[in-house]
Every structure is written in structure tokens, then in C-alpha cells.
N, C-alpha and C positions, 0 to 999 in steps of 0.2 A: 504494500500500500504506500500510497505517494504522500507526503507530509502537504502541510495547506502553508502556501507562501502567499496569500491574499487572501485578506479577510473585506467583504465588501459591507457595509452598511446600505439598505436602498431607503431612499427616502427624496423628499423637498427641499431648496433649500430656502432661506430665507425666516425671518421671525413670524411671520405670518404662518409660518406651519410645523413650526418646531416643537408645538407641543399637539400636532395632531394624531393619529391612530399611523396615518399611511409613513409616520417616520419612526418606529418602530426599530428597525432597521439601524437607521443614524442611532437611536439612543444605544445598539447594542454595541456598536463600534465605541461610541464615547466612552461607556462603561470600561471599556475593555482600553482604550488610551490610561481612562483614571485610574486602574490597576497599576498600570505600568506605567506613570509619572510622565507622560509623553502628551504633546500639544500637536492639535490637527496643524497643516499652516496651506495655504493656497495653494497649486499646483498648476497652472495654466494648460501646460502642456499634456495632461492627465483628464484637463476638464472634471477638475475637484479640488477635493483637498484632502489631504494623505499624512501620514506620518511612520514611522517601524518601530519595532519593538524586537526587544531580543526574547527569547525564550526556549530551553532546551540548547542553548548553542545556536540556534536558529535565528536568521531575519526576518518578519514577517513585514509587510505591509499591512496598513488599514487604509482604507479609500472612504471616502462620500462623494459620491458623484453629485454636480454642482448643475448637473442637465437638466434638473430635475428626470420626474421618472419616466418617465415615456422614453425617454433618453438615457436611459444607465448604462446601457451595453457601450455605448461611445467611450464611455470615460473607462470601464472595465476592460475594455479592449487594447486600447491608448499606453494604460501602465501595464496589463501583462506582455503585449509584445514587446514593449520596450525593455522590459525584465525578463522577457522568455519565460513567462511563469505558465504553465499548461490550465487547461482548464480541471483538470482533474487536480490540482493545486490548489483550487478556489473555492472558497468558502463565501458565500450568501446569503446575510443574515435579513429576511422579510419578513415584513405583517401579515398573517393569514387568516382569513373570516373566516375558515372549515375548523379552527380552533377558537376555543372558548381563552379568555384573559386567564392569564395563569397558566394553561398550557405551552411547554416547549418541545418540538421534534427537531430530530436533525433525521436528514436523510441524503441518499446521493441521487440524481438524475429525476424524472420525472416531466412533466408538463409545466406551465404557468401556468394552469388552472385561472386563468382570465386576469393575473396581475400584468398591468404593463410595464412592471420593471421588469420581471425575468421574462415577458416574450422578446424585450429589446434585446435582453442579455443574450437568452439564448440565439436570436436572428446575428447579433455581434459576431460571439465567439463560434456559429454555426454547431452547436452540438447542447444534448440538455446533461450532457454528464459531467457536471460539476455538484461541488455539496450547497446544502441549504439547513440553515439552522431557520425553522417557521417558527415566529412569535405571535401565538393567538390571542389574536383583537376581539374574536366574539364576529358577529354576523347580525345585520340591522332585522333580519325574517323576510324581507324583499328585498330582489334584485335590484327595483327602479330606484331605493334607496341608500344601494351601495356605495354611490358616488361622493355622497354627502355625507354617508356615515363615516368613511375613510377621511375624508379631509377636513371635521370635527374636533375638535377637542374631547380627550379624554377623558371621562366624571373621574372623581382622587380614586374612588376605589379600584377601581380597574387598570387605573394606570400605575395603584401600588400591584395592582397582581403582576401587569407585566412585567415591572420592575424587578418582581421576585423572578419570577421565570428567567430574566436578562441576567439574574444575578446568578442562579442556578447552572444556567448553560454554560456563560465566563469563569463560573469556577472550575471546569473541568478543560476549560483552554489547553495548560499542559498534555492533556492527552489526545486533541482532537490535533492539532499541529501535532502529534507525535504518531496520526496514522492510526491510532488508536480508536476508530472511530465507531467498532463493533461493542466493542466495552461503553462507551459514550450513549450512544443510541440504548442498550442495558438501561442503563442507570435514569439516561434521561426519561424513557417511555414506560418504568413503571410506578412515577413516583404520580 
């Protein structure tokens, strides 16, 4: 198994949606910078903003693409060519409505299931085998609702549930960067 040399946040940028459902995503990468004492900083050439951390002997990146989401794959694609990092490398932390707040999976490959960050990603990097750590938002009970219910502000409680879940997942970081990812998925999906 291949170690994760990018970690991706999907999310919006700007204040106006920082503290919405559909950034999820960016909160799990910031979590994951505050662990590791490390500051996003602009990256033009990335179409984001990035920063690395060591861990295990390892360099990892972290990204937020700055495309917003309809656009991640741009910015995802931008830094791994540039780093030659594979997509089987990558890790993709998203909001998922098919999970309730509180819930966290990780898995590898699969569909976008109708987000448009990872069908940019996957159209980008032309493949869906890469990893995903889903962060469950809960689901509005209709479709024509979804749009609005993503781009929302979080009520507290549910955004401490994600919080836990973001906190849950980042503590197992050393072993999901270490390939480790059978054990991770364990641990993650029977709690």
C-alpha cells in the first residue's frame, strides 16, 4: 500500500462560507495544520493554499483549493503533478449528506455521488481511485433542498458533532499516511 502524500480539504473559500456545512472538508485540513503547529499560506501557482507537515519521517502536503468547489480538481491536479504525487497518494477529506453529523468513513475509490468537488477531482486526475475521509453533514430529507442546506451555517450542535468526528479521524493521521488504512477504516467504522 502506497503512503498519502496529499491531504486535500474540499471546501469554499472566503468568510462568507467558512462556517458552512459544504467546508467540512477545509475544517478537517485546518485541524490537522493545528496539530502540527503549521500555517496555510497562499499558493498561486496551486490555485490554493497549502502548507506540509512532517510525520512518520514523511512530507505530507495539505491543500485548500481556493476555486472554490466546482473547481477542486484544478488546484489538486496543479500541486500533484508538480510533486508527482499519484493519485493513489491522495487523500480527500468531504462533506457527505449519506452520513448523519458525527459520522466519519474513510474509504478508497468510488463515485461523487453528486458532490461537485470530487466529480471535478475525479474529471482532473481522470481516475476515482484515490482515498476519501467523508465527514457526515446529515441530509436536508429533499433533494431540491440540498443546495441551500450545504451552503448554511451549521446549528452548534452538529457542528460540535462534526468537530468530534474531524477530531476522531486526525487522530489516527499516523497511520492512515503510514498505508495503514485497513486498520483505520476498523477502528473508524465501528465506533
Amino acid at each position: 500500500m502506497s503512503s498519502v502524500k496529499l491531504i486535500v480539504g474540499l471546501g469554499n473559500p472566503g468568510a462568507e462560507y467558512e462556517q458552512t456545512r459544504h467546508n467540512a472538508g477545509f475544517w478537517f485540513v485546518e485541524e490537522i495544520a493545528r496539530q502540527y503547529n503549521v500555517q496555510f499560506r497562499p499558493e498561486p501557482k496551486f490555485l490554493g493554499q497549502a502548507c506540509r507537515i512532517q510525520s512518520n519521517g514523511l512530507d505530507v502536503w495539505l491543500l485548500k483549493p481556493t476555486t472554490f468547489m466546482n473547481r477542486s480538481g484544478q488546484s489538486i491536479q496543479a500541486l500533484a503533478k508538480f510533486y508527482k504525487i499519484t493519485p493513489q497518494e491522495i487523500l480527500i477529506a468531504h462533506d457527505e449528506l449519506d452520513l448523519e453529523p458525527g459520522i466519519v468513513r474513510l474509504k478508497k475509490g468510488g463515485g461523487h455521488g453528486g458532490h461537485n468537488g470530487l466529480r471535478d477531482t475525479i474529471s482532473a486526475l481522470d481516475t476515482k481511485e484515490f482515498y476519501r475521509i467523508r465527514l457526515g453533514i446529515g441530509h436536508p430529507g429533499d433533494k431540491k433542498f440540498v443546495v441551500d442546506y450545504v451552503l448554511k451555517n451549521c446549528g452548534k450542535q452538529d457542528r460540535q458533532l462534526i468537530d468530534d468526528a474531524i477530531y476522531a479521524a486526525s487522530s489516527h493521521l499516523p497511520e492512515i499516511l503510514d498505508g495503514q488504512f485497513e486498520k483505520v477504516m476498523n477502528q473508524l467504522h465501528t465506533k
